[in-house]
C-alpha positions as CSV (number, residue, x, y, z in Angstrom):
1,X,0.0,0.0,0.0
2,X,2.5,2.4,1.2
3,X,4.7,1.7,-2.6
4,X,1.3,2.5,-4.2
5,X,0.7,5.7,-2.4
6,X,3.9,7.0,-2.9
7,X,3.7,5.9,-6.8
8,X,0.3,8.1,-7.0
9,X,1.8,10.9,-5.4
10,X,5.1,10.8,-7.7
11,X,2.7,10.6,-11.0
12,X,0.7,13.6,-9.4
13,X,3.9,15.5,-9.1
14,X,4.9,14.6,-12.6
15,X,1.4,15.9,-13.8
16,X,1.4,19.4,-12.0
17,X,4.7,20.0,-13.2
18,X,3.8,19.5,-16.8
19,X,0.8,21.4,-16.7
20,X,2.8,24.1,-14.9
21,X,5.9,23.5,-17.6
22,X,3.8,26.1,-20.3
23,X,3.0,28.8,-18.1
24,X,6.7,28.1,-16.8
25,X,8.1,28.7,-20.7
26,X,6.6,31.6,-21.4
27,X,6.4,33.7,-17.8
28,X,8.0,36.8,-17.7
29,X,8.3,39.3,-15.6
30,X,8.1,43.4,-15.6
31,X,9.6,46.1,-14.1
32,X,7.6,48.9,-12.4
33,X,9.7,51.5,-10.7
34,X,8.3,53.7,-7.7
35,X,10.0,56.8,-8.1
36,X,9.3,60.8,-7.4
37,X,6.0,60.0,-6.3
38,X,4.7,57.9,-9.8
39,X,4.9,54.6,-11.3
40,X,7.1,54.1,-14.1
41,X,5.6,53.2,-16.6
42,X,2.1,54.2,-16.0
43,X,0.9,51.3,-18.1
44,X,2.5,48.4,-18.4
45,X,1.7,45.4,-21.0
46,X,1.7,41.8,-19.9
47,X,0.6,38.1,-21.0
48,X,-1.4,36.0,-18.7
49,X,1.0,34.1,-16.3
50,X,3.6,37.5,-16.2
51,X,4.5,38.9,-13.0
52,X,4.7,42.6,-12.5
53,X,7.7,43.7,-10.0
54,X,7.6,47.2,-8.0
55,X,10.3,48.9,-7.0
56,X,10.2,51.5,-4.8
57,X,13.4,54.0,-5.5
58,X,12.4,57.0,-3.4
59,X,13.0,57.6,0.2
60,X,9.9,57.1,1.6
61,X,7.4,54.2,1.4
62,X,4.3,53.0,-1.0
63,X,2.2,50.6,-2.1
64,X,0.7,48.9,-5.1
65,X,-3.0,48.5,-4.7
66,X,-5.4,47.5,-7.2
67,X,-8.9,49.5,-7.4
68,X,-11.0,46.3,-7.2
69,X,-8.4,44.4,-4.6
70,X,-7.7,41.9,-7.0
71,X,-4.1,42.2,-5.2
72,X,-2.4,44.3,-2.3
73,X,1.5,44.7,-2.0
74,X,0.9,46.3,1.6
75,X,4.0,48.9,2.1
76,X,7.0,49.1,-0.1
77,X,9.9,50.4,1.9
78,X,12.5,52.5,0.6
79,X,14.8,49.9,-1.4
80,X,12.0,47.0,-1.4
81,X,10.1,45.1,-3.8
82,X,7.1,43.4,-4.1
83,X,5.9,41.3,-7.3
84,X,2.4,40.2,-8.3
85,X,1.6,37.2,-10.7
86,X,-1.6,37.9,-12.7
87,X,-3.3,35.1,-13.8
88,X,-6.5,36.5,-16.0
89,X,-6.8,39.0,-18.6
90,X,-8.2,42.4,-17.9
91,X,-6.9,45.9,-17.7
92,X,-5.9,46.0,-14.0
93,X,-6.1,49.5,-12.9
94,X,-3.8,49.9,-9.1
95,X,-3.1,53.3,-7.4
96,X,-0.8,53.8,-4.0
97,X,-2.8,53.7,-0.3
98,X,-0.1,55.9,1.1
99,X,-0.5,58.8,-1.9
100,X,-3.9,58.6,-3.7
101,X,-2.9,60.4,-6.3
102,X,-0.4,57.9,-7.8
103,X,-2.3,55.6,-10.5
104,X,-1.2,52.7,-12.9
105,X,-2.7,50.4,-15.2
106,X,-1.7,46.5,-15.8
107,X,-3.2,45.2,-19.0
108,X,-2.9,41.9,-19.4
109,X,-2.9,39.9,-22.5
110,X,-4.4,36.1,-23.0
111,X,-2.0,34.0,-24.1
112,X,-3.0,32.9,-27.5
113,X,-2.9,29.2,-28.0
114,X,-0.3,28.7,-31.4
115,X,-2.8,26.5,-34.0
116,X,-1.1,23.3,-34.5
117,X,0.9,23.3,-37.4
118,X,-0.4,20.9,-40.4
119,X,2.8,18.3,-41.0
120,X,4.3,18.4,-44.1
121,X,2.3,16.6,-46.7
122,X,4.6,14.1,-48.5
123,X,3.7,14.6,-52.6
124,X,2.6,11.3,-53.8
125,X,4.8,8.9,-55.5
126,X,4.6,9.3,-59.0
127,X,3.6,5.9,-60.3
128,X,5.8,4.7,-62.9
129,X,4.1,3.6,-65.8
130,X,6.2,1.0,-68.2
131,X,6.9,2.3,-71.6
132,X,4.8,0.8,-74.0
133,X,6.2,-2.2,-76.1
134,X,6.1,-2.2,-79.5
135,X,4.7,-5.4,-80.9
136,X,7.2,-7.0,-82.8
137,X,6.3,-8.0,-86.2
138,X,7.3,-11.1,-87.9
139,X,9.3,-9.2,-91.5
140,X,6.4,-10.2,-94.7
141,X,7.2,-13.5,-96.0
142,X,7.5,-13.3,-99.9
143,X,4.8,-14.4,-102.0
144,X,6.1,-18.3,-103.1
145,X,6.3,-17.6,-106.8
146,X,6.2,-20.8,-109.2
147,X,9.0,-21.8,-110.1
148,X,9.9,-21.4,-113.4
149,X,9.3,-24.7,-115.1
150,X,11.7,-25.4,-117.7
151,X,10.5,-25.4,-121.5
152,X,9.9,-29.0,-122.5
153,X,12.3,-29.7,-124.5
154,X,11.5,-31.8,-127.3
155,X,13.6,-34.2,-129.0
156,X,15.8,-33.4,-131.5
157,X,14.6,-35.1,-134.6
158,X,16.5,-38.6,-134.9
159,X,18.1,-38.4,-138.1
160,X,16.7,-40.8,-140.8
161,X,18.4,-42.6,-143.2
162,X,17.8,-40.6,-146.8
163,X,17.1,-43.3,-149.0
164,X,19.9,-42.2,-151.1
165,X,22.4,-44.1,-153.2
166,X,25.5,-42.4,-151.0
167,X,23.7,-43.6,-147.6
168,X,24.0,-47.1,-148.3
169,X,26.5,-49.2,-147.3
170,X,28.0,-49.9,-151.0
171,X,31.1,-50.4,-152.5
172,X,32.6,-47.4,-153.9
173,X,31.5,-47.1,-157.6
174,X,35.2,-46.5,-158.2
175,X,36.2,-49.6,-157.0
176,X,33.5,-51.3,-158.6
177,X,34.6,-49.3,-161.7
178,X,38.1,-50.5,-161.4
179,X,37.2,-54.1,-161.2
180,X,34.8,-53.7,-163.7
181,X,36.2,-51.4,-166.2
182,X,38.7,-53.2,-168.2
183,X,41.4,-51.6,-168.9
184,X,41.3,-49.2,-171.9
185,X,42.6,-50.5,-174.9
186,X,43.3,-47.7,-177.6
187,X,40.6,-48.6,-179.9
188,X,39.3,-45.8,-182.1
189,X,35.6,-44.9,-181.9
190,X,32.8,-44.3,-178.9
191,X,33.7,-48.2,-177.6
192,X,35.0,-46.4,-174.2
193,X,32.6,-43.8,-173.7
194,X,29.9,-47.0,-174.0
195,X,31.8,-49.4,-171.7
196,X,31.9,-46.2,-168.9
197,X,27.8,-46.1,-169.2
198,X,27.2,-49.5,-168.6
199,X,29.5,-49.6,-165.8
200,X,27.7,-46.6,-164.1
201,X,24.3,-48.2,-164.6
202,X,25.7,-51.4,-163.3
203,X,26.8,-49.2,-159.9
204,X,23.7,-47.5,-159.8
205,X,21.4,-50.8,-160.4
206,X,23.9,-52.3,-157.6
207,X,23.3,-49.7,-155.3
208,X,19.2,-49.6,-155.4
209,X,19.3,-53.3,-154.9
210,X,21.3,-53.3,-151.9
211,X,19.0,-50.2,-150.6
212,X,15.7,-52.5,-151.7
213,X,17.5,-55.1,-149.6
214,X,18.1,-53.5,-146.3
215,X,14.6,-51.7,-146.4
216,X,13.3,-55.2,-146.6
């Protein structure tokens, strides 16, 4: 129990003094001197949580009294101070008991609350699109053309055989004219000129025979 109680009191602590910690931060305190018979300065400016100081620098005493009694620094000797914390805002007028005549004013400010500052926004990501891909097209095939189909060729006529007295296979009329012919005897008259006919006509008759026989 007793470790539980102090452990409540020690967060308590903790608590006050971070709650106190702002008004801690930005407290300040002003100066009022007391001096040939009048506050210096008349008016003085403060924030909520400020403490206004007197200071009395003449030879004789005063005070620092407000006109509603929101505070009383009872008698200021000659050298003393007394300090007041103001914790509203208002205009505060005071004046001193001792001398009537001597007036001030406190105005005091509310602390204005700083509006919480946005974060930073981050700028979206830009989203990285892929190029696009060109589609790759297979190059046009060529059109199959016939081949060209060669001329028929056509056989070279066979060569025949002219039924002709040189194609055969025949002795040589001059052969058979040498065998044949006898020799010339000097003889006057057209005997050689005959004997050369007949031998011809003997060739040529030859020569169709032997064609006749073949063909057959």
């Amino acid at each position: 129990m007793r470790r539980a109680a102090i452990a409540w009191a020690a967060t308590l602590i903790v608590a006050c003094g971070l709650l106190a910690l702002p008004l801690v931060a930005f407290a300040a305190t002003s100066a009022v001197n007391i001096q040939n018979s009048a506050f210096a300065p008349a008016t003085t400016p403060i924030k909520v949580g400020d403490t206004v100081t007197w200071t009395n620098r003449d030879a004789f005493s005063h005070t620092s009294t407000s006109d509603t009694g929101a505070w009383d620094t009872g008698v200021i000797t000659a050298g003393a101070s007394r300090s007041f914390t103001f914790t509203s805002a208002g205009t505060f007028a005071y004046h001193c008991s001792i001398h009537s005549f001597m007036k001030g004013t406190v105005t005091v400010q509310a602390v204005s609350t700083p509006q919480p500052t946005a974060p930073p926004t981050v700028p979206p990501t830009p989203v990285r699109t892929a190029p696009p891909t060109i589609a790759q097209t297979a190059p046009p095939t060529a059109a199959p053309t016939d081949a060209p189909t060669a001329a028929p060729t056509t056989a070279a006529p066979s060569a025949t055989a002219s039924p002709t007295a040189a194609g055969a296979e025949t002795p040589s009329a001059s052969a058979v004219a040498v065998q044949l012919t006898p020799a010339p005897v000097p003889s006057p008259g057209p005997g050689p000129l005959l004997l050369g006919a007949a031998a011809l006509a003997v060739v040529a008759l030859g020569a169709i025979a032997f064609y006749l026989a073949r063909r057959s």
